[in-house]
FIKE-155154 format. One record per atom (N, C-alpha, C): x, y, z; residue in three letters. Coordinates in steps of 0.001 Angstrom, whole numbers, plus 500000, padded with zeros to 6 digits. Each point is the difference from the previous one (the first is absolute). Example, Ala and Ser with C-alpha at 12.3 -4.5 7.8 and 13.67 -1.06 7.14 Angstrom:
513190494310507800ALA/499110501190500000ALA/500900501200500000ALA/499650501050499280SER/500820501190500060SER/499230501090500730SER/
This chain:
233499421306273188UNK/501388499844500468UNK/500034498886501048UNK/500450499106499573UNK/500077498619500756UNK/501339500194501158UNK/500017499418501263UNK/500918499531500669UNK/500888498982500012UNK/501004499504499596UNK/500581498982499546UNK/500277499345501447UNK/499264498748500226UNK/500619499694501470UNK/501223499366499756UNK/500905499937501227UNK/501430499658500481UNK/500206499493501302UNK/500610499367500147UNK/500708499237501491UNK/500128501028501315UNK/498890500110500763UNK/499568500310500623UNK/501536500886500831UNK/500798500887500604UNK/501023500463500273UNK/501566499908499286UNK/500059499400498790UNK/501058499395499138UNK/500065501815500105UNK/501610500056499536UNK/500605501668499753UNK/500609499985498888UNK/500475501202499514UNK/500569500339498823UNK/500738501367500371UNK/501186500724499226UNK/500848501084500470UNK/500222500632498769UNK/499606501135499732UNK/500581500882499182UNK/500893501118500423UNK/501257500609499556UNK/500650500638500625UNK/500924501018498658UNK/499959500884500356UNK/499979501376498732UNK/502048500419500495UNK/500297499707499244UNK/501686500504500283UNK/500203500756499252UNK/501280501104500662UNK/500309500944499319UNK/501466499090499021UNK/500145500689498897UNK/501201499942499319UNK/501014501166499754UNK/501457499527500668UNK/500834500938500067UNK/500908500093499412UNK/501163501283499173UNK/500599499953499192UNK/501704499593501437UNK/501076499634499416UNK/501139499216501133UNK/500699501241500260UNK/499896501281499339UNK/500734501123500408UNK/499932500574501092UNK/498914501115499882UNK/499645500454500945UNK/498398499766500709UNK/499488498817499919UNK/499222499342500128UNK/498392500764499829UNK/500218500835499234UNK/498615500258499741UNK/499304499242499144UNK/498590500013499902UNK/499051499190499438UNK/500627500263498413UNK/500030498608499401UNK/500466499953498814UNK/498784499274498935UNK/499984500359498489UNK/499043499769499033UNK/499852498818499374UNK/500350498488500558UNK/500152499172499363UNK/498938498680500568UNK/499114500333500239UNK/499235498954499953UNK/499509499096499049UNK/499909500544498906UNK/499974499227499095UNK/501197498928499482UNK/501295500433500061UNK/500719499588499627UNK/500335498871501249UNK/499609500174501058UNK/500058498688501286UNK/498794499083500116UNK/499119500448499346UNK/499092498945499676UNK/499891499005498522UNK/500274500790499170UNK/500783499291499224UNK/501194498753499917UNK/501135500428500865UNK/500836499146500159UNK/499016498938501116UNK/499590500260500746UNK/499136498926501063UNK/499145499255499262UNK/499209500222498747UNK/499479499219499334UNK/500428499179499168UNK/501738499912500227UNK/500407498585499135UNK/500807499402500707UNK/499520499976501397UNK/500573499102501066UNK/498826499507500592UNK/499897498790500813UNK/498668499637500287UNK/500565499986501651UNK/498599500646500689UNK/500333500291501087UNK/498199499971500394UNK/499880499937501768UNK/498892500101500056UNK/499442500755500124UNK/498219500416500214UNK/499602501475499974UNK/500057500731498940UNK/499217501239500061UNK/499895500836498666UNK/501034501360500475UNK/500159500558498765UNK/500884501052500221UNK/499209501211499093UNK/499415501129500139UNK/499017500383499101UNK/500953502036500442UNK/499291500608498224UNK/500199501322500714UNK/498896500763500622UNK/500753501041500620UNK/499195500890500647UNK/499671500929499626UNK/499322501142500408UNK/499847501599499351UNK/500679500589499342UNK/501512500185500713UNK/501278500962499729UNK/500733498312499155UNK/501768500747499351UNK/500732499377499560UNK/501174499384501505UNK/499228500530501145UNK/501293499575500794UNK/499459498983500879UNK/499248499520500006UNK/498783499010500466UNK/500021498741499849UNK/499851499096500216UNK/499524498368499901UNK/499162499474500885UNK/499073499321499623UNK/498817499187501033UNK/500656498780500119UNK/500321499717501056UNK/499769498150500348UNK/498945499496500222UNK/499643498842499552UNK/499013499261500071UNK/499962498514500765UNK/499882499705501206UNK/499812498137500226UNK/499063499350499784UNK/500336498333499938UNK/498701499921499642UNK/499265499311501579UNK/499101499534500119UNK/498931499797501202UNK/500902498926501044UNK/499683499877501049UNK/500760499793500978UNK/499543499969501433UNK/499918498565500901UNK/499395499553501007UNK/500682500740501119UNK/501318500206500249UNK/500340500749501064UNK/501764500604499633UNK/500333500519501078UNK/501072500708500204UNK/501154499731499122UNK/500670498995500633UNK/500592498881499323UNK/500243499933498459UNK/498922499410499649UNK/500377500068498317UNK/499843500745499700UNK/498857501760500027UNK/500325501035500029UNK/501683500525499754UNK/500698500110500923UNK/500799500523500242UNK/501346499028499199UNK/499430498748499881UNK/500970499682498592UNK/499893499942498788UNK/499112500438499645UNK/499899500507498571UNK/499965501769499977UNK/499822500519500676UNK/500994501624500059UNK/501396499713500202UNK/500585499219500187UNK/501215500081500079UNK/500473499230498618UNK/499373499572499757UNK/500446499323498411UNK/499897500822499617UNK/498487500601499440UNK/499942500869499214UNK/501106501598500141UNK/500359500213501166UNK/500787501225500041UNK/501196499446499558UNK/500628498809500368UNK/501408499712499074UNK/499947500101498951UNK/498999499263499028UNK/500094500753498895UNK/499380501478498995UNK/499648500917501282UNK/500381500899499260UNK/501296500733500587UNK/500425499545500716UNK/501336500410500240UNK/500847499875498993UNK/500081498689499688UNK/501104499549499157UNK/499421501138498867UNK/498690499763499414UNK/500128500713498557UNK/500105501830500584UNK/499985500340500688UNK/500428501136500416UNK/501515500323499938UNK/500626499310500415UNK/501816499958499930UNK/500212500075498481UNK/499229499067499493UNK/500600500289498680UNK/499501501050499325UNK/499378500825500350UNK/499080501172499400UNK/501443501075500524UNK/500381499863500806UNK/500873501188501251UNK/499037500610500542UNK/498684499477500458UNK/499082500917500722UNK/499696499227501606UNK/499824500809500792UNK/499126499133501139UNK/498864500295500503UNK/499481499243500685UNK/498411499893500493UNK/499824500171501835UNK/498832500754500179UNK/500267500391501373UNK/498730499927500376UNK/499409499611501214UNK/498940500310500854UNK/499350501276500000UNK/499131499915501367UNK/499842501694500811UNK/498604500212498552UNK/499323501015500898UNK/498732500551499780UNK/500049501136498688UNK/501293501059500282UNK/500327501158499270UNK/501638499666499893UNK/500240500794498944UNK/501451500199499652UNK/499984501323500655UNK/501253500125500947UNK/500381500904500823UNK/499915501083499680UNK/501025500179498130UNK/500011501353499910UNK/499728500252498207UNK/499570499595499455UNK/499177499878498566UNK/499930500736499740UNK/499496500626498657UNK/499090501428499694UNK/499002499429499096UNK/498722499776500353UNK/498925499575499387UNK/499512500361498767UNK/500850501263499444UNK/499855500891498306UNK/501184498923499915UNK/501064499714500138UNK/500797499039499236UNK/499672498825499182UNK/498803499545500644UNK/499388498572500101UNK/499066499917498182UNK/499871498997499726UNK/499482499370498867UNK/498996499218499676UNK/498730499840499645UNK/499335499224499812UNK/500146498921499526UNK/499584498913499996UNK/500756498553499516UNK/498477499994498705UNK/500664499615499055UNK/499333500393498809UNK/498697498609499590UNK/498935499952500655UNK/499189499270499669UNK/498839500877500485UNK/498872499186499045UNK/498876501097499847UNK/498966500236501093UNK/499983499153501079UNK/499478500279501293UNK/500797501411501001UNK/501033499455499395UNK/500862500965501211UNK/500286501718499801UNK/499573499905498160UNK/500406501120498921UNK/498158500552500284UNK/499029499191500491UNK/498839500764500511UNK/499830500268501546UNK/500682500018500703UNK/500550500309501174UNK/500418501431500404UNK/501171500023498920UNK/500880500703499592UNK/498972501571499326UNK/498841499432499272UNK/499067500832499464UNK/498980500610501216UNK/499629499087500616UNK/498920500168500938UNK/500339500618501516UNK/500872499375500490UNK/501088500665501137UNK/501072500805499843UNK/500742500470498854UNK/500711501124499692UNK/501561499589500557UNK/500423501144501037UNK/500863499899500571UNK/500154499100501396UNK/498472499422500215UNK/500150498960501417UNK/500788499007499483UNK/499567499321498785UNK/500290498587499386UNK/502147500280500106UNK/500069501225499535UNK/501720499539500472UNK/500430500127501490UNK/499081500691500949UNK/500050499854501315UNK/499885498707500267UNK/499119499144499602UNK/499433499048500202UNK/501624499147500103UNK/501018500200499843UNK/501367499085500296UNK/500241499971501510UNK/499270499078500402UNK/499698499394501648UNK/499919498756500024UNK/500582499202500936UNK/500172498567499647UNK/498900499293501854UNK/499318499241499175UNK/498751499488501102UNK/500487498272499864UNK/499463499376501221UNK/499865498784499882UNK/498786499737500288UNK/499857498773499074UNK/497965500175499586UNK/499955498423500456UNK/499311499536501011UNK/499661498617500408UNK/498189499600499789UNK/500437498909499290UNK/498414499235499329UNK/499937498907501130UNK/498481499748500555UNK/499823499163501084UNK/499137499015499180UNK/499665498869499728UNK/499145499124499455UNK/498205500240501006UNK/499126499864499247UNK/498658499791501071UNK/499231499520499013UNK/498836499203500599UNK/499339499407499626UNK/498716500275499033UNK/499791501165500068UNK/498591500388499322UNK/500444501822500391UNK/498879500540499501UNK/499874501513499432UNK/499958500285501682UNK/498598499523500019UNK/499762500545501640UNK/500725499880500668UNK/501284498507500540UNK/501081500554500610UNK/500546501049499897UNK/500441500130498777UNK/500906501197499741UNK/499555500957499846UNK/498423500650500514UNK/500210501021500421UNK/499843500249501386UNK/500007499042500583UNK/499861499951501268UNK/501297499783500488UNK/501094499829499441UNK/501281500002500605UNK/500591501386499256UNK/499684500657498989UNK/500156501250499861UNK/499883500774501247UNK/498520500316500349UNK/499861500693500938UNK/500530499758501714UNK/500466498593500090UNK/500043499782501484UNK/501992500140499832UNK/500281499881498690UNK/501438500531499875UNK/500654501653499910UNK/498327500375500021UNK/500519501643499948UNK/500328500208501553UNK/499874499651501008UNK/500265500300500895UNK/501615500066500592UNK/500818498868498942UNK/500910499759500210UNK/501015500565499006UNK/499463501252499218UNK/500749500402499112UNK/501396500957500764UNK/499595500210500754UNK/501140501061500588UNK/501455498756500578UNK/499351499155500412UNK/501178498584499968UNK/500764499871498972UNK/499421499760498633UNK/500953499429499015UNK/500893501485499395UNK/499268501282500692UNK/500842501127499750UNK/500686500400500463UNK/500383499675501631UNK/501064500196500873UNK/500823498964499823UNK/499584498942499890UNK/500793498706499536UNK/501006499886499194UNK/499460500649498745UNK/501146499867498720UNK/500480501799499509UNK/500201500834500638UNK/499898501190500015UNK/501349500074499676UNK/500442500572499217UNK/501512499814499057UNK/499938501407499101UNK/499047501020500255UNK/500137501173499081UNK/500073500978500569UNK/501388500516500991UNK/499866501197500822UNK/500607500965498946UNK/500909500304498966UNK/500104500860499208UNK/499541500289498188UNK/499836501327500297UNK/499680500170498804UNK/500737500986499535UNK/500639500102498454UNK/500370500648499558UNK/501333500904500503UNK/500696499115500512UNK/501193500370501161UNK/499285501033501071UNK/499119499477500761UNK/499638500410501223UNK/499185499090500692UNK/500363500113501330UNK/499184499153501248UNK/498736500691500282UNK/498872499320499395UNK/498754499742499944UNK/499622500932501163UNK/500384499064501518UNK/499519499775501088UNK/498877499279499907UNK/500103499127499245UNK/498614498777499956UNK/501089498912499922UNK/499145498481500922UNK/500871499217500022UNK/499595499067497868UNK/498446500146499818UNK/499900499586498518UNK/499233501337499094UNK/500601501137499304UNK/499648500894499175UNK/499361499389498560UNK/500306498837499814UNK/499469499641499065UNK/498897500155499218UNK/498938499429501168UNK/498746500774499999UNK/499449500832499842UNK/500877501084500536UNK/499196501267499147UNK/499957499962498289UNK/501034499566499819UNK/499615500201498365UNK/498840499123499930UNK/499882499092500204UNK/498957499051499677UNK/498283500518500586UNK/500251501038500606UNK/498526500601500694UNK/499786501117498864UNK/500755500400499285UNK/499786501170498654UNK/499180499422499567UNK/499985498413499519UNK/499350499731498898UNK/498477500058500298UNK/498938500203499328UNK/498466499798500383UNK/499078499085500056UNK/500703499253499945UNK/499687498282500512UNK/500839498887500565UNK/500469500968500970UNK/501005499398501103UNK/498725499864500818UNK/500994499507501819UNK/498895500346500837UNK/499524498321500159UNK/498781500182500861UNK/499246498465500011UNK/498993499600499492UNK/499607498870499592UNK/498816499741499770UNK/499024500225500065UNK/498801499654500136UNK/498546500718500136UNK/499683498865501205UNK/499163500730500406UNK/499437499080501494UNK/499031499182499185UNK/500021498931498933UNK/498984498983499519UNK/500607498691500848UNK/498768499124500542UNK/500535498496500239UNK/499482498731499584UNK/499810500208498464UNK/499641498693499457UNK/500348500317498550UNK/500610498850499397UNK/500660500819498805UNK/499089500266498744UNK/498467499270500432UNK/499015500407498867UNK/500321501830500132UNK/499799500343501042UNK/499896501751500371UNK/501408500210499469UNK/500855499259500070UNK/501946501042499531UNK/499406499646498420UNK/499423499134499126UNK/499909499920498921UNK/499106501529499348UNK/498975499907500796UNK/499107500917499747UNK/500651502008499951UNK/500594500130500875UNK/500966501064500545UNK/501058500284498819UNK/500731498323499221UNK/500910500410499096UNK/499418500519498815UNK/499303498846499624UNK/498774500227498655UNK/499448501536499955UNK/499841500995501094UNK/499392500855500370UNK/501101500810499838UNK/501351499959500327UNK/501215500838499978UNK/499990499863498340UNK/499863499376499174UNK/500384499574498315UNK/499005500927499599UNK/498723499622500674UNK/498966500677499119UNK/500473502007499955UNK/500552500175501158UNK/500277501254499869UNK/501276500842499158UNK/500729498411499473UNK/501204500680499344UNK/501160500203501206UNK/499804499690501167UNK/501076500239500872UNK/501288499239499648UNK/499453498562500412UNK/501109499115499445UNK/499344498757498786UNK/501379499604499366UNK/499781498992499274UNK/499985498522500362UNK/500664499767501245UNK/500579498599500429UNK/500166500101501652UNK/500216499167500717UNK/500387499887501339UNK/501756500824500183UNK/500638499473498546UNK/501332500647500408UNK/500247501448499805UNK/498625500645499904UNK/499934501660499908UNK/500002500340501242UNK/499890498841501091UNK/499498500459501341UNK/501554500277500777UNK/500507500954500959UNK/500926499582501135UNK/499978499990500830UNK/498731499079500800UNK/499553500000501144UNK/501300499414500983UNK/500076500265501062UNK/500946499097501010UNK/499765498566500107UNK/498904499708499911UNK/499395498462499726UNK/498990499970499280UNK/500311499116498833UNK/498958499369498975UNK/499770498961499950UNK/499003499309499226UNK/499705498730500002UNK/500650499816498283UNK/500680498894499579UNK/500391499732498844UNK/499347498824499559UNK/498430500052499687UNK/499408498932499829UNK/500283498886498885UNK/501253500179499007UNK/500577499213498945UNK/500865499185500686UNK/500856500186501078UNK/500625499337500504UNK/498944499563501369UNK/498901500274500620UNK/499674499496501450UNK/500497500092500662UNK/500196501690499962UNK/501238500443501339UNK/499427501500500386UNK/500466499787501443UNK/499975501595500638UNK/501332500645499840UNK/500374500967499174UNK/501580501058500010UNK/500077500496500991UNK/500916500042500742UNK/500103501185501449UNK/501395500827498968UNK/499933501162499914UNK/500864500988499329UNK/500805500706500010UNK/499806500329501918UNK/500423501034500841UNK/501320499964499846UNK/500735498885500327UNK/501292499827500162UNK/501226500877499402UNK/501001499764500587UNK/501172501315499060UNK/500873498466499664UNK/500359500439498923UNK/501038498665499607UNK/500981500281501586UNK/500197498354500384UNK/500995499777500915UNK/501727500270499159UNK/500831499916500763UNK/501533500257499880UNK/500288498369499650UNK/499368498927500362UNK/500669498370499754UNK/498598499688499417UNK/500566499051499348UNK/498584498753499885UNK/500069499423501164UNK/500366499626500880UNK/499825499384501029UNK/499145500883500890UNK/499938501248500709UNK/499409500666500254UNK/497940499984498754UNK/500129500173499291UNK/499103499852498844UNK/499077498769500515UNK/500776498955500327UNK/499290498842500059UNK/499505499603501404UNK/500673501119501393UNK/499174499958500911UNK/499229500524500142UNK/499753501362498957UNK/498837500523500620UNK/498641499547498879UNK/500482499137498880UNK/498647498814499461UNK/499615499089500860UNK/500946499416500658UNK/499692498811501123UNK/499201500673500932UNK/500165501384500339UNK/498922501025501315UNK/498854499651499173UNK/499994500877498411UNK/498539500056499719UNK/499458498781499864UNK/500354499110499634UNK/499494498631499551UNK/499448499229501331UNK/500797500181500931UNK/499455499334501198UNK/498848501085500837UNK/500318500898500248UNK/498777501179500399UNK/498867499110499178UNK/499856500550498393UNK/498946499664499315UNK/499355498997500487UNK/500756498585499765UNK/499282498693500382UNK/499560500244501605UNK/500870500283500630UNK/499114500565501746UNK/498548500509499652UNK/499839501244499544UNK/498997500640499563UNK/498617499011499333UNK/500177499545499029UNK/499305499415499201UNK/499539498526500472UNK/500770499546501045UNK/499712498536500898UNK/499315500278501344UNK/500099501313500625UNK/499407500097501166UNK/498886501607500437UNK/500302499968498527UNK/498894502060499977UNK/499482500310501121UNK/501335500506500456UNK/500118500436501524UNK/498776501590499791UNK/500201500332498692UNK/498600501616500199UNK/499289499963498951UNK/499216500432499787UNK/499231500462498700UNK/500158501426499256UNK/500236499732498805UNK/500370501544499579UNK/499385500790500615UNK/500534501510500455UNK/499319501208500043UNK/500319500995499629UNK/499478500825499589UNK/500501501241499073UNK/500616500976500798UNK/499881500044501063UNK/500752500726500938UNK/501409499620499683UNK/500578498717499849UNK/501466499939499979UNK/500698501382498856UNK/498848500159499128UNK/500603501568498527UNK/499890501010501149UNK/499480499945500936UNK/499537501803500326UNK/501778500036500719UNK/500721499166500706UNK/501383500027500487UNK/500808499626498943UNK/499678499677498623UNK/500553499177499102UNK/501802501193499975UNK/499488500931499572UNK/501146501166499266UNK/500562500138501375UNK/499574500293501233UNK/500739500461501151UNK/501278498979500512UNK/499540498661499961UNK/501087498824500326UNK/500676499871498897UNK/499816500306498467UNK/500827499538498911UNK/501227501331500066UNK/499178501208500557UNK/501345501178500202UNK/500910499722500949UNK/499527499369501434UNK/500706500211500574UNK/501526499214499994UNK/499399498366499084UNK/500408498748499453UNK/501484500691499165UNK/499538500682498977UNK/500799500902499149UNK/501149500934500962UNK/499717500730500411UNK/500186500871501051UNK/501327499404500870UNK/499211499346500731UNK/501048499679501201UNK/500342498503499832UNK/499174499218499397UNK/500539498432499480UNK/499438499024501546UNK/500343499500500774UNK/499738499144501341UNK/499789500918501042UNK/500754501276499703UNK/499958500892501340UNK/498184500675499985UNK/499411499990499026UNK/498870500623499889UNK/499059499652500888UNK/498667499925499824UNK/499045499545500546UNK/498398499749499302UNK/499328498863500520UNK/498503499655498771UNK/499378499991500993UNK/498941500611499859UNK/498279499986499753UNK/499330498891499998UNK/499751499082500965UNK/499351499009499213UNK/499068500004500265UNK/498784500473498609UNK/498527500214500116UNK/499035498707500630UNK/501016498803500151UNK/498430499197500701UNK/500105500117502058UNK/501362500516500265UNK/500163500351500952UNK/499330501521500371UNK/500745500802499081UNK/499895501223500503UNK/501191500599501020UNK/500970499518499699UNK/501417500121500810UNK/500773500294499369UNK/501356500618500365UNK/500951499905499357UNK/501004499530500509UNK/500742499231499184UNK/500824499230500601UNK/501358500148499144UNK/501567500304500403UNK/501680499760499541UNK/499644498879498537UNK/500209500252499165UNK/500512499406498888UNK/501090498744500321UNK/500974500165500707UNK/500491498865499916UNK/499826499316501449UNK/499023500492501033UNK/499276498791500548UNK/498725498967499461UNK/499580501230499031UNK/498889499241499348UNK/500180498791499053UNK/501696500694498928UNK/500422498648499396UNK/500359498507500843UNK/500912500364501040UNK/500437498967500557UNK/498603499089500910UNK/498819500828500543UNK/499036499356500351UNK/499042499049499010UNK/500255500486498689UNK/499413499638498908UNK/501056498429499194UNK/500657500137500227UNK/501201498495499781UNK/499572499082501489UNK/500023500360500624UNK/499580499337501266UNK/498783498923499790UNK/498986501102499302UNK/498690499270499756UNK/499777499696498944UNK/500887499606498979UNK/499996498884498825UNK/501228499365499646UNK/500331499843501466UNK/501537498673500341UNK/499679498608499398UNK/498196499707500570UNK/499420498991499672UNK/500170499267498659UNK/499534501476499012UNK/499415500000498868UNK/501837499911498650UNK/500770500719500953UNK/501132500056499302UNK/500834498988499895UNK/499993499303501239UNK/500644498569500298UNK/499260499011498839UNK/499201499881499720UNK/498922499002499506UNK/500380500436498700UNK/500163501005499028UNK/500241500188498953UNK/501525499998499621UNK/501144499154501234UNK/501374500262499970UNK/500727501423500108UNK/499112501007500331UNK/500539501255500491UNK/500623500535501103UNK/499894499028500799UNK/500623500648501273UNK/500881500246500471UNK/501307499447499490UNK/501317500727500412UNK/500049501347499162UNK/499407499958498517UNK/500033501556499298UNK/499562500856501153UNK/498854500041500468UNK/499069500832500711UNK/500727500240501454UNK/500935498919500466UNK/500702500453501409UNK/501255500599499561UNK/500570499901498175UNK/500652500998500336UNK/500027501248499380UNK/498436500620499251UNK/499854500932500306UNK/499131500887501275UNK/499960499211500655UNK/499492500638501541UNK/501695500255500744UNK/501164499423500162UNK/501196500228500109UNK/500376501239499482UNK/499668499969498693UNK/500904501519499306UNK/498780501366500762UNK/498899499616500075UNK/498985500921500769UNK/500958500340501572UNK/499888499056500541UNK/500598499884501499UNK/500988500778499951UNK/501057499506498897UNK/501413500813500234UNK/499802501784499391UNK/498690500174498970UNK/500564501105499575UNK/500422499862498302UNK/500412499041499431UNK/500489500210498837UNK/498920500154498850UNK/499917501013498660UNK/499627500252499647UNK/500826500414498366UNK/499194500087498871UNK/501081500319498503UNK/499811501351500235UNK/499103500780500751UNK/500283501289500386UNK/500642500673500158UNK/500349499248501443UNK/501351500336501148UNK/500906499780499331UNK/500272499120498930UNK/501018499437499901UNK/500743500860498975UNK/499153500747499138UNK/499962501014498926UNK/500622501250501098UNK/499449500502500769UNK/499966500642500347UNK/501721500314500870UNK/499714498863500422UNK/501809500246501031UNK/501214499764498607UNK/500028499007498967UNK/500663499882498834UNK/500418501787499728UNK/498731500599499709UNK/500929501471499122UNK/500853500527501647UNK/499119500327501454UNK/500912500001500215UNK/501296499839500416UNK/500026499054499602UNK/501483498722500216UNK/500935501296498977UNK/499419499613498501UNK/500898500343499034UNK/499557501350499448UNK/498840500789500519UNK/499998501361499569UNK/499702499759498620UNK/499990499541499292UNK/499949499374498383UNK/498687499759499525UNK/498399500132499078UNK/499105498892499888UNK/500819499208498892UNK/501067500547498981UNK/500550499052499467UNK/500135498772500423UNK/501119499888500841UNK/500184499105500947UNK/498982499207500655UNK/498953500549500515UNK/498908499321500774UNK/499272499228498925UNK/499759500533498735UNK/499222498841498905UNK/501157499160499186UNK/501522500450500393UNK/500831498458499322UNK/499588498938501241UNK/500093500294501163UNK/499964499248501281UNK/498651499266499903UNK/498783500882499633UNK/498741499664500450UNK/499916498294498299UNK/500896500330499343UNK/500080499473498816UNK/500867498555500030UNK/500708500182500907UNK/500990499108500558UNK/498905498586500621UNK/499391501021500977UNK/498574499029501040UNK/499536499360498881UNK/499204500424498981UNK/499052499387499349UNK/500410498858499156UNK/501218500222499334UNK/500716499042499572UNK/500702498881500191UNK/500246500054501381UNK/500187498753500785UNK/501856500146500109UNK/499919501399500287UNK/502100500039500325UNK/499962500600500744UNK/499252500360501290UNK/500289500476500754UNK/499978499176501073UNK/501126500619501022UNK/500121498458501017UNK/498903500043500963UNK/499415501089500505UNK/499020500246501151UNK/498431500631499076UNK/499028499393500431UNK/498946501061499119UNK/499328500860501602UNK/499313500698499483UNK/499759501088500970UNK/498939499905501243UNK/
């Protein structure tokens, strides 16, 4: 299993949307029929399905910084807007659909997903959770697993960060991202293996095959993988944001972190960062910025959102230089003030008492008609 090298911090954005019927805005069955119409319009990016029928993957393609990032999500979301209008359906952000019923839900009929469906049972229609999945470019295997592991430290960041899944099933969680839990059912969630050279991650997979565990890397759902076809590290954690604009600051975080990391290897892996791994990713989940991490090369614990904002501080350098730095000052702003797709979920129902209401609204954001995003 070869590493495909790539442009050393270049990014990429995948982002999982829900599809909604215009009534009463529950998750509606037409993904197929919106990817369809999107495939005889030329637009940029891929548009692919997902597990369920209420699903769509976005796809960008690779990308030096913020900036053009964030204009080609906005292309690409106009047009699935437009082919959405003409469907009468709309498309919405956020981690979970508020108030769903996961027996409603449908498998999208292709033969990966129909062994899913075999192998995971009733998770695979749980599995209707919408993540934003960011690909970092690196240079060789051994980077990337060496920015695997020095990025696990920072997983509870990109989970308080984009944390957009406080209800489930018409009820308040009390988690600022619930998402996750579904995604911890599965038995190859979780993190990586403490290997740091990718002869050893080769050896480890080859060794997972030989046992019949898995067939491929995409059997895996680790929080971070290495996607050695593309020459990229996935960070996974994420809950789909409420905007693409939001989406594309917190790629500009990972993308600039990464290159920090990988230009100045401020530590050397240690396996200690797993023994706090689950305790900071709960609390991340949990309480979102208000929480608190562990950080195993300290041995301290330190506020979640002093640690983020100390952590932008110290790859201002690295962010400026890759054209990131107004992204990055203004998500340290929405930190400062408080704003969050959480909060924002959260005060919406009770504004209107409604989750109806809160996913036409939250649907409004994503689409680009709403006058304020959150």
């Amino acid at each position: 299993m070869e590493f495909k090298s790539s442009h050393e911090c270049s990014v990429g954005v995948e982002l999982e949307l829900q599809i909604l019927n215009s009534r009463d805005f529950n998750l509606a069955r037409d993904a197929a029929d919106l990817i369809g119409l999107l495939e005889k319009n030329s637009h940029p990016g891929l548009i692919k399905p997902e597990i369920t029928e209420s699903m769509v993957e976005l796809n960008t393609s690779v990308h030096r910084n913020h900036d053009s990032m964030v204009s080609e999500l906005r292309q690409i979301r106009d047009a699935m807007v437009t082919a959405a209008e003409r469907l009468n359906v709309r498309i919405a952000g956020g981690g979970s659909h508020p108030f769903h019923n996961w027996s409603d839900r449908r498998i999208y009929p292709t033969e990966r997903f129909k062994r899913l469906l075999d192998v995971y049972g009733y998770l695979a229609k749980q599995f209707t959770i919408f993540g934003q999945h960011v690909h970092v470019g690196c240079p060789g295997g051994d980077d990337a697993m060496y920015l695997i592991h020095m990025l696990a430290r920072y997983v509870p960041h990109f989970i308080a960060l984009s944390a957009s899944s406080p209800f489930q099933e018409g009820q308040d969680t009390a988690y600022q991202s619930s998402r996750l839990n579904t995604v911890n059912a599965f038995p190859l969630s979780g993190h990586a293996p403490f290997v740091q050279s990718w002869s050893e991650f080769v050896a480890y997979i080859d060794k997972m095959r030989g046992f019949g565990i898995i067939e491929s890397l995409k059997d895996i759902y680790w929080d971070i993988r290495p996607k050695p076809e593309y020459g990229t590290v996935e960070v996974r954690v994420f809950d789909t944001p409420l905007t693409v604009e939001r989406a594309a600051l917190l790629a500009a975080y990972v993308q600039s972190l990464a290159c920090y990391l990988l230009a100045e290897r401020p530590h050397m892996p240690s396996p200690d960062i797993y023994l706090v791994y689950s305790h900071n990713r709960f609390q991340a989940c949990r309480y979102g910025l208000a929480g608190n991490l562990v950080d195993a090369h300290t041995q301290h614990s330190v506020g979640l959102r002093e640690d983020v904002l100390a952590t932008l501080r110290r790859i201002e350098r690295h962010a400026a230089e890759l054209g990131n730095g107004a992204a990055l000052q203004a998500l340290a702003a929405d930190i400062e003030t408080g704003r969050s797709d959480a909060r924002w979920l959260r005060e919406t129902y009770k504004r209107y008492n409604s989750f109806n209401d809160v996913v036409r609204l939250q649907s409004d954001l994503w689409m680009g008609r709403a006058a304020e995003s959150p």
